[in-house]
C-alpha positions as CSV (number, residue, x, y, z in Angstrom):
1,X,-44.7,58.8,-8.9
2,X,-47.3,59.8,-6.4
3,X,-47.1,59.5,-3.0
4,X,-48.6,56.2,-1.2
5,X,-50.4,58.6,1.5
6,X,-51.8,60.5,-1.4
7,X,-52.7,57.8,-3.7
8,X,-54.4,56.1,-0.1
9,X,-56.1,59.6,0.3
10,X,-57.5,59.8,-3.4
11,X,-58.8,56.1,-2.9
12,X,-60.6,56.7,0.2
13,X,-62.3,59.6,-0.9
14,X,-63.3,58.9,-4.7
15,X,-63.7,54.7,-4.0
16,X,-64.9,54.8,-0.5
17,X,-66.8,58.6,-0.6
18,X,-64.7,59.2,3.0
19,X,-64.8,63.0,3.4
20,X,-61.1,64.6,2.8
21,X,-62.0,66.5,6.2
22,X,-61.9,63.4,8.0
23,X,-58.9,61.8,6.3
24,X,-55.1,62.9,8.5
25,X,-52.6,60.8,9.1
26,X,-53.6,60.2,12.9
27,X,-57.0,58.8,11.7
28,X,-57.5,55.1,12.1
29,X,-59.5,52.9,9.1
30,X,-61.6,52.2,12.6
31,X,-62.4,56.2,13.3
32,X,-63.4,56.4,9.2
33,X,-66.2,53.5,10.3
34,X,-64.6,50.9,8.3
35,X,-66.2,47.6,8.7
36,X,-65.0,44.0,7.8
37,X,-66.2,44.1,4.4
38,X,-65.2,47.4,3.6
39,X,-61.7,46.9,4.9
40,X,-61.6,43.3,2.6
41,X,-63.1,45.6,0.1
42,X,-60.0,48.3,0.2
43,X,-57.4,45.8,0.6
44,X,-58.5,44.4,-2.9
45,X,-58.1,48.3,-4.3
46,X,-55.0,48.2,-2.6
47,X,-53.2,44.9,-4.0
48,X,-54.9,46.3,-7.2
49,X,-52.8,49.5,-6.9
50,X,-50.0,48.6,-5.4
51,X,-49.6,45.0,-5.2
52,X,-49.3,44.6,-1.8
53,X,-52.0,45.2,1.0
54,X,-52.3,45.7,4.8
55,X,-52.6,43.1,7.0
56,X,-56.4,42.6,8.0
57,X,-55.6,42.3,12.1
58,X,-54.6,46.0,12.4
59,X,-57.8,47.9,12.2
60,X,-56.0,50.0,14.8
61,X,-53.6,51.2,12.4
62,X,-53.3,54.8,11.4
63,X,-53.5,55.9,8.0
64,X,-50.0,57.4,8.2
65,X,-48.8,53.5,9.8
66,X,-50.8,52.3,6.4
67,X,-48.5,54.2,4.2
68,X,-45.4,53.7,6.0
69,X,-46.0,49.6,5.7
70,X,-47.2,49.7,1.9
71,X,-44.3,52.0,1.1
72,X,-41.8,48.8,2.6
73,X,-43.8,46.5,1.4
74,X,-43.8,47.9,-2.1
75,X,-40.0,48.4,-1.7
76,X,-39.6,44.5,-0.6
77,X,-41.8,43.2,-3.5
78,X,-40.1,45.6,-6.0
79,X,-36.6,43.8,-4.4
80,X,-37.9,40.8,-4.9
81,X,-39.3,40.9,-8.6
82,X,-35.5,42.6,-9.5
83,X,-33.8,39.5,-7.7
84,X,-36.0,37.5,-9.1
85,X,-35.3,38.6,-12.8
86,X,-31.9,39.0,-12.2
87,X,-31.6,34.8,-11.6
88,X,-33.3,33.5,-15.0
């Protein structure tokens, strides 16, 4: 399975046209000149992908911070679907 920083980093740049110069882990969705409608418009790619998205207050956060929470996040929904199952 790929990466979530890599799958984030093929997103930005094929959906979003953000050049892979300007995408590192240190960069913030705020430094990529991400707007309101653009950040509602990745977190829809990203529950699309993933299931899960980021939360919409931290516009601060890095890239690298948006891959750490959607990996756990992932991880806690995958958890929860298996518990889930397990119980019917």
């Amino acid at each position: 399975m790929e990466h979530v920083y890599d799958v984030m980093t093929r997103l930005l740049t094929e959906h979003f046209g953000v050049p892979e110069d300007q995408i590192r882990p240190d960069a913030t969705f705020e430094a990529l000149e991400f707007d309101s409608l653009a950040r509602l418009e990745l977190g829809m790619v990203l529950a699309d992908t993933f299931g899960v998205s980021l939360p919409e207050d931290r516009v601060d956060m890095t890239l690298a911070e948006a891959a750490e929470y959607l990996t756990a996040a992932v991880g806690a929904a995958e958890a929860a679907e298996c518990l889930q199952k397990s119980v019917q």
